[in-house]
TORKEBA-738740 format. One record per residue (C-alpha): residue in three letters; chain; z, y, x. Coordinates in nm, 3 decimals, always signed. Layout:
// TORKEBA-738740
palo residuo = ALA | cadena = A | zz = Z | yy = Y | xx = X
...
***
This chain:
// TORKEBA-738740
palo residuo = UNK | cadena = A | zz = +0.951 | yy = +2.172 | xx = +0.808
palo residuo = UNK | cadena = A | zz = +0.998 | yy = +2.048 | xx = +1.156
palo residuo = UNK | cadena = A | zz = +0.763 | yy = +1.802 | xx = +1.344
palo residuo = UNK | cadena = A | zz = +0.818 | yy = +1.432 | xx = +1.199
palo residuo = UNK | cadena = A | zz = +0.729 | yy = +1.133 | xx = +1.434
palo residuo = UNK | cadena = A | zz = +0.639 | yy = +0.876 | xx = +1.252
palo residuo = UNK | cadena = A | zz = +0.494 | yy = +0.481 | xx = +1.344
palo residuo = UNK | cadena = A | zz = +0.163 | yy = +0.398 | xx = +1.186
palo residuo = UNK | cadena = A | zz = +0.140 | yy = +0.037 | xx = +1.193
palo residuo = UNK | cadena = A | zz = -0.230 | yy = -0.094 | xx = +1.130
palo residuo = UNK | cadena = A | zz = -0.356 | yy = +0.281 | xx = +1.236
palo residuo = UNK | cadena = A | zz = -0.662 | yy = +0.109 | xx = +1.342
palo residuo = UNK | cadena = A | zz = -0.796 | yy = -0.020 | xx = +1.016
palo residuo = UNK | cadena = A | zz = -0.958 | yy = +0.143 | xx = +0.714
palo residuo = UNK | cadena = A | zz = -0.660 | yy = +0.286 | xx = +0.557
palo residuo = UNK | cadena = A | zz = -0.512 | yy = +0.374 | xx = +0.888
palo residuo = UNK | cadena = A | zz = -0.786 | yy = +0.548 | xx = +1.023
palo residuo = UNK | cadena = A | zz = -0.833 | yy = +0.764 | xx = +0.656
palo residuo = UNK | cadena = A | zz = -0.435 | yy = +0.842 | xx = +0.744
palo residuo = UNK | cadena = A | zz = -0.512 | yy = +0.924 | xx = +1.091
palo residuo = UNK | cadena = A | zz = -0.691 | yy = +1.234 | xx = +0.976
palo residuo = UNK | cadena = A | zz = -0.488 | yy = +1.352 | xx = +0.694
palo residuo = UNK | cadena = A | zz = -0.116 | yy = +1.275 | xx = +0.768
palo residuo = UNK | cadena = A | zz = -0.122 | yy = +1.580 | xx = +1.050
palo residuo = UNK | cadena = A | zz = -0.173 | yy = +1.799 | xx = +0.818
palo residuo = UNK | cadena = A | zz = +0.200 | yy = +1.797 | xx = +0.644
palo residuo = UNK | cadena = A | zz = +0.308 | yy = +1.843 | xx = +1.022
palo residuo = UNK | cadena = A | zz = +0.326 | yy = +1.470 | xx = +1.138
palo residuo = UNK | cadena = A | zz = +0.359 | yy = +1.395 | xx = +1.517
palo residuo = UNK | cadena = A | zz = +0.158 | yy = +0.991 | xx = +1.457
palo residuo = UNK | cadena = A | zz = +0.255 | yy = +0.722 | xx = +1.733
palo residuo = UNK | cadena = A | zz = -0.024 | yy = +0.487 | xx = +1.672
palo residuo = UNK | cadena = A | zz = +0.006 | yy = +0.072 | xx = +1.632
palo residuo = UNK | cadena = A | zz = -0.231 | yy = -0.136 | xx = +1.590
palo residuo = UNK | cadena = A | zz = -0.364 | yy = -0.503 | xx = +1.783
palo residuo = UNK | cadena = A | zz = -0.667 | yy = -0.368 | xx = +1.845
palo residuo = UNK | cadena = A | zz = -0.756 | yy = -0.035 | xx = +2.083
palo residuo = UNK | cadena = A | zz = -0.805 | yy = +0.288 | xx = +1.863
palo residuo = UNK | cadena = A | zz = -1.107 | yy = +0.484 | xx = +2.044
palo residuo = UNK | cadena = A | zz = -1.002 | yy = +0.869 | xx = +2.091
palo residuo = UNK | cadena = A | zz = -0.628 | yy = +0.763 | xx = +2.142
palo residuo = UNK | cadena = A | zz = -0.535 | yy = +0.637 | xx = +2.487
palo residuo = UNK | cadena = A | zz = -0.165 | yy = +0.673 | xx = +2.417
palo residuo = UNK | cadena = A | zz = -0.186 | yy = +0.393 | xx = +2.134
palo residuo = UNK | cadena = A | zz = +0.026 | yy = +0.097 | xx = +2.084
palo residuo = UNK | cadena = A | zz = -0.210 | yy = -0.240 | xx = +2.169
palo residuo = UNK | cadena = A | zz = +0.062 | yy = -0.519 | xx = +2.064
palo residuo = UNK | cadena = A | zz = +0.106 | yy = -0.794 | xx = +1.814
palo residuo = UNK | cadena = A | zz = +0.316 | yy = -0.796 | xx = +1.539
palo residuo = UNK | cadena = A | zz = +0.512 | yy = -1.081 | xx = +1.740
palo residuo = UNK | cadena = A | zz = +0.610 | yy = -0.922 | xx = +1.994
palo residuo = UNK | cadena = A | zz = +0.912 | yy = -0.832 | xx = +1.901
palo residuo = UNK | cadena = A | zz = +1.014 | yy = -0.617 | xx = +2.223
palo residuo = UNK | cadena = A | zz = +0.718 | yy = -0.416 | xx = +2.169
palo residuo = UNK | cadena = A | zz = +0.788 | yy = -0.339 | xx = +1.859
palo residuo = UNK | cadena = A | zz = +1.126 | yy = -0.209 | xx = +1.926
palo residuo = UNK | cadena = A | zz = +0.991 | yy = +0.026 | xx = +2.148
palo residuo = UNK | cadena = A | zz = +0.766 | yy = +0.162 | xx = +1.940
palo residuo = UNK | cadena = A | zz = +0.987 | yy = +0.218 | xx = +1.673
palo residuo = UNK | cadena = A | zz = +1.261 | yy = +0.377 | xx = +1.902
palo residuo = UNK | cadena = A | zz = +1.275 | yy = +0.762 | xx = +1.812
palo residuo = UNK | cadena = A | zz = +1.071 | yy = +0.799 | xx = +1.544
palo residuo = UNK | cadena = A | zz = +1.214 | yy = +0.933 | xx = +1.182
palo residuo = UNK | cadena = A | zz = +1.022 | yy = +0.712 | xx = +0.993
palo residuo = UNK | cadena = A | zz = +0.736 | yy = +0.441 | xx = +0.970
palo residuo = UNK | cadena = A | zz = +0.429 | yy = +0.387 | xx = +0.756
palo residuo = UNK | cadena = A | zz = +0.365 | yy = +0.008 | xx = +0.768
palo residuo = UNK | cadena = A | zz = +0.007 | yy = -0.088 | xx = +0.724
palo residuo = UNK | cadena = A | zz = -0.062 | yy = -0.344 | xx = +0.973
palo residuo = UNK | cadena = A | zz = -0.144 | yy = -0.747 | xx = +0.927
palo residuo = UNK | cadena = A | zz = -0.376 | yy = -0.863 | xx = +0.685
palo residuo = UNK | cadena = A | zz = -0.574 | yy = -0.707 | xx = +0.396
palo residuo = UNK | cadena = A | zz = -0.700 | yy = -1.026 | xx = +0.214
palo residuo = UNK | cadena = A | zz = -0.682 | yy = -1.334 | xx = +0.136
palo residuo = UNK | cadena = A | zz = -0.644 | yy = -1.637 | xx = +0.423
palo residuo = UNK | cadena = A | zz = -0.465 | yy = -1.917 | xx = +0.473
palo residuo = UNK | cadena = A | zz = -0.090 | yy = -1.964 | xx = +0.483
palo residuo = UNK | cadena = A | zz = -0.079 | yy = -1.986 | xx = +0.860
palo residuo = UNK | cadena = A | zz = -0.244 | yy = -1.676 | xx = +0.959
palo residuo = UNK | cadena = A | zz = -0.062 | yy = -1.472 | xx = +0.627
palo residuo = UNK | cadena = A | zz = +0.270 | yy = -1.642 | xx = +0.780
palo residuo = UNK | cadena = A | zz = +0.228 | yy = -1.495 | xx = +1.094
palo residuo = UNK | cadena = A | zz = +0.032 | yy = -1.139 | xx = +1.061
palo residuo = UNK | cadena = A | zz = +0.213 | yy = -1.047 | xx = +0.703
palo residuo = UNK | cadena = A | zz = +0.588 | yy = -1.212 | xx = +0.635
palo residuo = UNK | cadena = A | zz = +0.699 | yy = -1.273 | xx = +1.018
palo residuo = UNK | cadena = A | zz = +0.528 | yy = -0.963 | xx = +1.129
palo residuo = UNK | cadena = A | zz = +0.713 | yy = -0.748 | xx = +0.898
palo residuo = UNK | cadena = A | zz = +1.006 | yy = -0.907 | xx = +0.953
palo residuo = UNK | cadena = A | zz = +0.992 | yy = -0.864 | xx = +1.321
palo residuo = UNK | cadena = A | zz = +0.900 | yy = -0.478 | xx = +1.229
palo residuo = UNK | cadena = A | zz = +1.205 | yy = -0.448 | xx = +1.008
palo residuo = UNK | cadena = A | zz = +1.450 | yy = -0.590 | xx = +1.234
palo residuo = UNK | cadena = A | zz = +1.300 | yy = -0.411 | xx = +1.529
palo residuo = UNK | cadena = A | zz = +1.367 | yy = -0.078 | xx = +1.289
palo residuo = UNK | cadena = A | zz = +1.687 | yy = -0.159 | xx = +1.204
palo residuo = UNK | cadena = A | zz = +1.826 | yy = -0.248 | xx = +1.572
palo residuo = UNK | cadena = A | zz = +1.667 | yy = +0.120 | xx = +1.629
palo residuo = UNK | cadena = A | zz = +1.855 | yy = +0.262 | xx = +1.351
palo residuo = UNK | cadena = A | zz = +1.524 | yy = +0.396 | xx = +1.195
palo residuo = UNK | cadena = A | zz = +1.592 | yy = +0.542 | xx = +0.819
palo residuo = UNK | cadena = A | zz = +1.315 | yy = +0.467 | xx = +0.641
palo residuo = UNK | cadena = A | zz = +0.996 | yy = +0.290 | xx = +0.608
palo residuo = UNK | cadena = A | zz = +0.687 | yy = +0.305 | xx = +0.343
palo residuo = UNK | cadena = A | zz = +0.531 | yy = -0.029 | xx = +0.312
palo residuo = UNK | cadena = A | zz = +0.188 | yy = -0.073 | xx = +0.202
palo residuo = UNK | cadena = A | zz = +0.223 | yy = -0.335 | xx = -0.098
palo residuo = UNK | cadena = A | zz = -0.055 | yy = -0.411 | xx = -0.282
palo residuo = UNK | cadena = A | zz = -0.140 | yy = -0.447 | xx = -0.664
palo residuo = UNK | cadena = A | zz = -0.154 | yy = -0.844 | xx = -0.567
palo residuo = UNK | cadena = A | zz = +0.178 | yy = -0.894 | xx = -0.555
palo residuo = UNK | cadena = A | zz = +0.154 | yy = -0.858 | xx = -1.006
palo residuo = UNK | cadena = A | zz = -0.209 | yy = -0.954 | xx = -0.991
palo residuo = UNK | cadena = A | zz = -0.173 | yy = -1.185 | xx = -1.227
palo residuo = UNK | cadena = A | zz = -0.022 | yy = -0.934 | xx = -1.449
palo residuo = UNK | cadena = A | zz = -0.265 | yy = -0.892 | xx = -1.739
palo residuo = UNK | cadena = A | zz = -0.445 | yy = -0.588 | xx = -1.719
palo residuo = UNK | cadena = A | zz = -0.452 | yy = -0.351 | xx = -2.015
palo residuo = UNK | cadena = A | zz = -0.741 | yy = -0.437 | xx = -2.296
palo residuo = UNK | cadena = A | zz = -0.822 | yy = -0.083 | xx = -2.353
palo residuo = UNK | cadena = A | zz = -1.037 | yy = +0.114 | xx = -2.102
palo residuo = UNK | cadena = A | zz = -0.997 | yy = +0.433 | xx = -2.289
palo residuo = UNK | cadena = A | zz = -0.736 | yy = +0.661 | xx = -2.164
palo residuo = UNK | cadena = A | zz = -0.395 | yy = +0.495 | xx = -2.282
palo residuo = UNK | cadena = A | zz = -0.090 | yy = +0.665 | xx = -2.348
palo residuo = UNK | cadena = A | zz = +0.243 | yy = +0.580 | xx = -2.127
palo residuo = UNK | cadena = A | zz = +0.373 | yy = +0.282 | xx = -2.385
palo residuo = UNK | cadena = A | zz = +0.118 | yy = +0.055 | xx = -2.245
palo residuo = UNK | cadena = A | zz = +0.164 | yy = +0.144 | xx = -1.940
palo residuo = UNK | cadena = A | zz = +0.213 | yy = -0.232 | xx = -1.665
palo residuo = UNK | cadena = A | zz = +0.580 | yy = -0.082 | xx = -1.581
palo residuo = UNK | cadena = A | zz = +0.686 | yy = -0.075 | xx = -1.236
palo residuo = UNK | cadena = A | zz = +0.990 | yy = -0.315 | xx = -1.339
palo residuo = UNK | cadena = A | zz = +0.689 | yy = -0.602 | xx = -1.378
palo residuo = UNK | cadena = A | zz = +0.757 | yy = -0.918 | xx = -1.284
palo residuo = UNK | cadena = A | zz = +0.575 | yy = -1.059 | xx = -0.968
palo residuo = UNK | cadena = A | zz = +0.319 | yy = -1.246 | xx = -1.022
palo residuo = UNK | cadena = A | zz = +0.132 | yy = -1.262 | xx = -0.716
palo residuo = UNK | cadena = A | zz = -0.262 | yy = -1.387 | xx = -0.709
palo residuo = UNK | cadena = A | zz = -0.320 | yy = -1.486 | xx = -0.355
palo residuo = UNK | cadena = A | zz = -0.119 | yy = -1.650 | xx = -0.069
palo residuo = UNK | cadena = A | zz = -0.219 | yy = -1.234 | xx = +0.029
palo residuo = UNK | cadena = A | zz = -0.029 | yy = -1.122 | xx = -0.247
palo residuo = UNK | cadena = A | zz = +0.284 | yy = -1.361 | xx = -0.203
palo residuo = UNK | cadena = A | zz = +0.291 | yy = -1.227 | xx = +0.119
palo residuo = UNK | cadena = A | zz = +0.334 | yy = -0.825 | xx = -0.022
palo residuo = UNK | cadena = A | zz = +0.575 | yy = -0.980 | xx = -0.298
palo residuo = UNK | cadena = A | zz = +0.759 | yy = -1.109 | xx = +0.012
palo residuo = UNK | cadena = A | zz = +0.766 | yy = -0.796 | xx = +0.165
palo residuo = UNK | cadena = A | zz = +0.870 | yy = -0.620 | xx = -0.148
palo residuo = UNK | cadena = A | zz = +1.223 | yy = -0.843 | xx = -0.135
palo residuo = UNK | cadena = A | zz = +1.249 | yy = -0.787 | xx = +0.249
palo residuo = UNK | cadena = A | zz = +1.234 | yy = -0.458 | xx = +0.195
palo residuo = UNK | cadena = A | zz = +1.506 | yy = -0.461 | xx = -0.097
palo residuo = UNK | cadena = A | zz = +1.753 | yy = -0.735 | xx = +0.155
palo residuo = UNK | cadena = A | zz = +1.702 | yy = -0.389 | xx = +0.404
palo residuo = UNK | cadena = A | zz = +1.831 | yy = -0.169 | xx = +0.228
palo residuo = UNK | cadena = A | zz = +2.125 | yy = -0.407 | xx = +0.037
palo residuo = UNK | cadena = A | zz = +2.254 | yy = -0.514 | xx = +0.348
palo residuo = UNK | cadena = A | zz = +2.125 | yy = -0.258 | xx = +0.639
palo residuo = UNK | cadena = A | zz = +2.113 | yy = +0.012 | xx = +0.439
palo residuo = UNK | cadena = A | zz = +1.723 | yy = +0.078 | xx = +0.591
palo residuo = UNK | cadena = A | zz = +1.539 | yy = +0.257 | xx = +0.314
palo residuo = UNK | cadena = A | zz = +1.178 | yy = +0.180 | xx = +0.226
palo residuo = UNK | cadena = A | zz = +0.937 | yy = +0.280 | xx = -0.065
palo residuo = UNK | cadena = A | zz = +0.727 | yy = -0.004 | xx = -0.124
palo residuo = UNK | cadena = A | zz = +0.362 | yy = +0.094 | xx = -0.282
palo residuo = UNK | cadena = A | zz = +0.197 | yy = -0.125 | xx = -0.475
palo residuo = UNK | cadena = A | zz = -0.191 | yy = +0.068 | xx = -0.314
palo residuo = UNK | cadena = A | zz = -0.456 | yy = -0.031 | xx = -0.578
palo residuo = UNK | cadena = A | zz = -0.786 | yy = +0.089 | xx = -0.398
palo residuo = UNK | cadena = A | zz = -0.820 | yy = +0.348 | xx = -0.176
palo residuo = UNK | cadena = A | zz = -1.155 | yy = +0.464 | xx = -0.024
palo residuo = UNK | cadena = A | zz = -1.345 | yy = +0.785 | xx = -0.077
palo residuo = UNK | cadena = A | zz = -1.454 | yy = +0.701 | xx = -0.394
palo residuo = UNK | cadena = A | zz = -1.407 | yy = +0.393 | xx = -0.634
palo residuo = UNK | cadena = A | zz = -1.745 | yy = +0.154 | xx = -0.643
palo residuo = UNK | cadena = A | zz = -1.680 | yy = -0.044 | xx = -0.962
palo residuo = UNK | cadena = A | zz = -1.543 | yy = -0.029 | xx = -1.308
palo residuo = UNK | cadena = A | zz = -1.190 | yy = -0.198 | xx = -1.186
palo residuo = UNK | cadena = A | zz = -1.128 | yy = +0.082 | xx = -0.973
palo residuo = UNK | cadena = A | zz = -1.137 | yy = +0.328 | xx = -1.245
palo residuo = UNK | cadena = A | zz = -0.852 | yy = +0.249 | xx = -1.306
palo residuo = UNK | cadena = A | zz = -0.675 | yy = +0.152 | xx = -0.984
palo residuo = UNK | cadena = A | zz = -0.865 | yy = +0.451 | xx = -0.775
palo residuo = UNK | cadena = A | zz = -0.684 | yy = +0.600 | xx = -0.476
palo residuo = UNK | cadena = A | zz = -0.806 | yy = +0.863 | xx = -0.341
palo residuo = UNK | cadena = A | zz = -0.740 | yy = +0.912 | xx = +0.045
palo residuo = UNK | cadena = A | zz = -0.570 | yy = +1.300 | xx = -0.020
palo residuo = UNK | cadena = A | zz = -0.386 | yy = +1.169 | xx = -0.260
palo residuo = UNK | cadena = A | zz = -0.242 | yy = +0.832 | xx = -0.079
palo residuo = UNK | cadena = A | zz = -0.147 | yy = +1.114 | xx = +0.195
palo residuo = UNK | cadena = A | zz = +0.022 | yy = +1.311 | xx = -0.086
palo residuo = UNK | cadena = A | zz = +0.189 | yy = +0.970 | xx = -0.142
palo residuo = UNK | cadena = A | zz = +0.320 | yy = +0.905 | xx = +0.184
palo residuo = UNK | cadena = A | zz = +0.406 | yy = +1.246 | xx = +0.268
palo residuo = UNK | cadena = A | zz = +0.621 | yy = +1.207 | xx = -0.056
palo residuo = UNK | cadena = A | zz = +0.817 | yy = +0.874 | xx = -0.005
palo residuo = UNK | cadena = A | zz = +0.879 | yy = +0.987 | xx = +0.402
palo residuo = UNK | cadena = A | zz = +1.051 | yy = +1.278 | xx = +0.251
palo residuo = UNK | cadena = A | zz = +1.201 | yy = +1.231 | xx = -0.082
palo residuo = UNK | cadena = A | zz = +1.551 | yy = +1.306 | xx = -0.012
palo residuo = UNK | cadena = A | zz = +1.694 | yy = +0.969 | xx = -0.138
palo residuo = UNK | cadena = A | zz = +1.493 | yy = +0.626 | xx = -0.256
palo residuo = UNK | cadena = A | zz = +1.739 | yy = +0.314 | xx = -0.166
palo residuo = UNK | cadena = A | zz = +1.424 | yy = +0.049 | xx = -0.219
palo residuo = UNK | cadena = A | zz = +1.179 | yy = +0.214 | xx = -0.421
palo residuo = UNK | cadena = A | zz = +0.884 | yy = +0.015 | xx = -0.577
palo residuo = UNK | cadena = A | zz = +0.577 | yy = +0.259 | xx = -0.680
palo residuo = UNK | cadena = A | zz = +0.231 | yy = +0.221 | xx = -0.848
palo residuo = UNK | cadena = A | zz = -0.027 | yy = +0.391 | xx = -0.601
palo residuo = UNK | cadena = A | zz = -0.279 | yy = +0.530 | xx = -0.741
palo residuo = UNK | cadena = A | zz = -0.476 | yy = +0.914 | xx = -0.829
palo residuo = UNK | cadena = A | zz = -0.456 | yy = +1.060 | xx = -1.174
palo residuo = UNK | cadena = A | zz = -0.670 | yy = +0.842 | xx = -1.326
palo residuo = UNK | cadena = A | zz = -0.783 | yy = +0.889 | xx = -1.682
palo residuo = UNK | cadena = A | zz = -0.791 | yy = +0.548 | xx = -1.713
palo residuo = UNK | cadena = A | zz = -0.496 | yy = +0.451 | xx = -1.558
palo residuo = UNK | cadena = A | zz = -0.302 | yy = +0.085 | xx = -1.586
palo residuo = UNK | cadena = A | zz = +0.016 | yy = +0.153 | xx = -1.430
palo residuo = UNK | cadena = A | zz = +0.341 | yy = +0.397 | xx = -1.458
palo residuo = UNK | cadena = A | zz = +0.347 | yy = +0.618 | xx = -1.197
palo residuo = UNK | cadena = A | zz = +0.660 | yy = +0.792 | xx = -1.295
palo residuo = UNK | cadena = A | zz = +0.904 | yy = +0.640 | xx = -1.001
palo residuo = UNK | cadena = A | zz = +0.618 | yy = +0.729 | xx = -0.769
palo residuo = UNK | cadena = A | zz = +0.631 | yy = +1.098 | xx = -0.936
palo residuo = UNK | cadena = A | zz = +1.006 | yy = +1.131 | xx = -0.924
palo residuo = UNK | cadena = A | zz = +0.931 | yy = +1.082 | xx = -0.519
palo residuo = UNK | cadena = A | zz = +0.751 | yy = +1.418 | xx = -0.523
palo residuo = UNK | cadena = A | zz = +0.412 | yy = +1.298 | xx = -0.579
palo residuo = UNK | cadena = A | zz = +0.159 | yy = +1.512 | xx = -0.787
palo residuo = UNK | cadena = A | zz = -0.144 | yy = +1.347 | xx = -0.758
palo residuo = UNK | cadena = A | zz = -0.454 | yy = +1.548 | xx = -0.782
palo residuo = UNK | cadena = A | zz = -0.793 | yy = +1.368 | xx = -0.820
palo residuo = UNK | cadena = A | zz = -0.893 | yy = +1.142 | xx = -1.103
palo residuo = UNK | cadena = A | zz = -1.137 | yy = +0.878 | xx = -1.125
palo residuo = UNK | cadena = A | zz = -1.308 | yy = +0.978 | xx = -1.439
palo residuo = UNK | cadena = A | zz = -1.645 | yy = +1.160 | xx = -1.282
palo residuo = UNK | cadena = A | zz = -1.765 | yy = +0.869 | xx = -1.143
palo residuo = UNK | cadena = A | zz = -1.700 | yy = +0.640 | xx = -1.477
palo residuo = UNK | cadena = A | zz = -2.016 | yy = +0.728 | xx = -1.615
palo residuo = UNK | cadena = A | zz = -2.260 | yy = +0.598 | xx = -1.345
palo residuo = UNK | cadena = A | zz = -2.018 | yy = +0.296 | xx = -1.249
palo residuo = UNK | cadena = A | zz = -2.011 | yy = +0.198 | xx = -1.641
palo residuo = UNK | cadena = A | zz = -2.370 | yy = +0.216 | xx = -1.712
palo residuo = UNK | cadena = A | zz = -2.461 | yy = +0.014 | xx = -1.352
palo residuo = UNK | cadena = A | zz = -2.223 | yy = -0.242 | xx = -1.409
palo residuo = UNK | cadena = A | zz = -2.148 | yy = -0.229 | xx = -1.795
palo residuo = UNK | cadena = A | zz = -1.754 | yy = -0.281 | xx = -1.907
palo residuo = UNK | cadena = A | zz = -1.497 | yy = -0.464 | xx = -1.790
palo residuo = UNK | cadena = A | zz = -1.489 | yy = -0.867 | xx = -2.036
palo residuo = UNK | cadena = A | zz = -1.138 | yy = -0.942 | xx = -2.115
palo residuo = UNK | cadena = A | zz = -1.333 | yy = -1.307 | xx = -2.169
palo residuo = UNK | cadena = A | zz = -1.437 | yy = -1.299 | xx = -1.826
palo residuo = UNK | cadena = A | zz = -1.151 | yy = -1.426 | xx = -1.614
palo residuo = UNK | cadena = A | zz = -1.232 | yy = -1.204 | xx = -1.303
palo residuo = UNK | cadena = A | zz = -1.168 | yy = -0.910 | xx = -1.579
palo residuo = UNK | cadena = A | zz = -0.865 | yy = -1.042 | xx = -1.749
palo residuo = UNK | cadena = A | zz = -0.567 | yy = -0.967 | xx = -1.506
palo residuo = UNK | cadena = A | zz = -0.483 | yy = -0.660 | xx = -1.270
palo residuo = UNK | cadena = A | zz = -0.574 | yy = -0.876 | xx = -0.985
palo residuo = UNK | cadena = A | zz = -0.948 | yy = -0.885 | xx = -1.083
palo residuo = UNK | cadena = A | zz = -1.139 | yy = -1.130 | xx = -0.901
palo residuo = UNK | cadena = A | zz = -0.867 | yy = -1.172 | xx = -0.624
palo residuo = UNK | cadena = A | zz = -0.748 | yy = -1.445 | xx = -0.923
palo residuo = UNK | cadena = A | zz = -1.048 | yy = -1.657 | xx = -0.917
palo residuo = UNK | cadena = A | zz = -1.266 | yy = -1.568 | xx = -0.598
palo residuo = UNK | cadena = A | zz = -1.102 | yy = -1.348 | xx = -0.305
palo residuo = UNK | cadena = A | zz = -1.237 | yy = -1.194 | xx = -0.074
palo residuo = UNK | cadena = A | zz = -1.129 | yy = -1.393 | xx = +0.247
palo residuo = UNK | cadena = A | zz = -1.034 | yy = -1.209 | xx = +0.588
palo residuo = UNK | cadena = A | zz = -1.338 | yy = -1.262 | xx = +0.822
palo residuo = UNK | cadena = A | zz = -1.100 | yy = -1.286 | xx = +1.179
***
């Protein structure tokens, strides 16, 4: 496969910096982006998500982009306005000026968080399955702002013809730290697998995927994210025993248990900038 360059927007934060280490490995040449400097990586993009001539240039060239950048939680309308729906706009329309093909967007499980979740936490077979066809229903001004992105992303590709897969990430660190992410896990190989899939699936319009590992316990239907080229190999399960007996299971009484948004419905976590 030949060298790749591809943009990694937000290359600074948590996610970015997990992708940082394991997206060279399929053979990607990264140009990173991010507002903030990126220690080891004098060549990085410093710019705002406004600037909208910076952002042109660093989309210029590449064959794809992996969009991660703006804001992870919840805040108020004014900074989500600016960080999360103009900034990706500006990043789309600086993309399609450049004639870039495609983009993976990181959505987030809060644009459906208000989804309710499935009752069983026993391994469920596919009918009850949340299907990737669900509704938005996001549970944060956050969320709105990925359900935003979601129809930008579809307007793209209608009228610009700019592909994008869209995935819905559910909670990706090295390993999951509470009974929610059980379910929801994804592992940082396998969000790599992920994106390495959806840059180079041959064809995917607007694609809306589920992103998660192989979880036992699993919530969503990861079959569009599958017919990408994803095989997702790690699974949640080994750490359900200890997570389970620590923090008992999930209360479909108790409302931060009761939709797929978990306590993003009824307390989020607010961004601390």
């Amino acid at each position: 496969m030949p060298t790749r360059t591809v943009l990694l927007t937000g290359a600074a934060g948590r996610l970015g910096t997990l992708m940082r280490g394991l997206l060279p490995r399929y053979g990607y040449e990264l140009r990173l982006l991010d507002l903030r400097p990126i220690d080891g990586a004098p060549d990085a993009i410093t710019t705002d998500l406004s600037d909208k001539a910076a952002l042109r240039e660093a989309v210029r060239g590449v064959d794809g982009v992996i969009h991660l950048a703006g804001i992870s939680l919840e805040a108020s309308f004014e900074k989500i306005l600016k960080a999360n729906i103009e900034g990706t706009y500006n990043l789309y329309e600086a993309a399609r000026q450049e004639a870039v093909r495609r983009i993976v967007f990181a959505s987030s499980n809060h644009a459906v968080g208000f989804t309710p979740r499935p009752q069983d936490d026993t391994p469920i077979d596919n009918s009850a399955l949340i299907p990737i066809d669900t509704a938005h229903r996001p549970d944060t001004v956050y969320g709105l702002s990925k359900s935003f992105g979601e129809d930008l992303a579809q307007f793209y590709w209608d009228k610009h013809g700019l592909e994008t897969v869209s995935v819905r990430i559910g909670s990706c660190c090295p390993q999951p730290t509470s009974v929610r992410m059980l379910s929801i896990w994804l592992s940082p190989d396998d969000a790599a697998r992920l994106f390495h899939a959806a840059l180079t699936a041959e064809v995917v319009r607007h694609t809306v995927v589920y992103g998660s590992s192989a979880n036992t316990r699993l919530w969503w239907d990861l079959s569009t994210a599958r017919a990408l080229g994803y095989e997702p190999q790690d699974d949640s399960e080994p750490y359900a025993e200890k997570l389970i007996a620590e923090q008992g299971e999930l209360d479909p009484a108790n409302p931060d248990h009761a939709h797929l948004g978990g306590h993003f419905t009824t307390h989020p976590p607010i961004w601390p900038h």
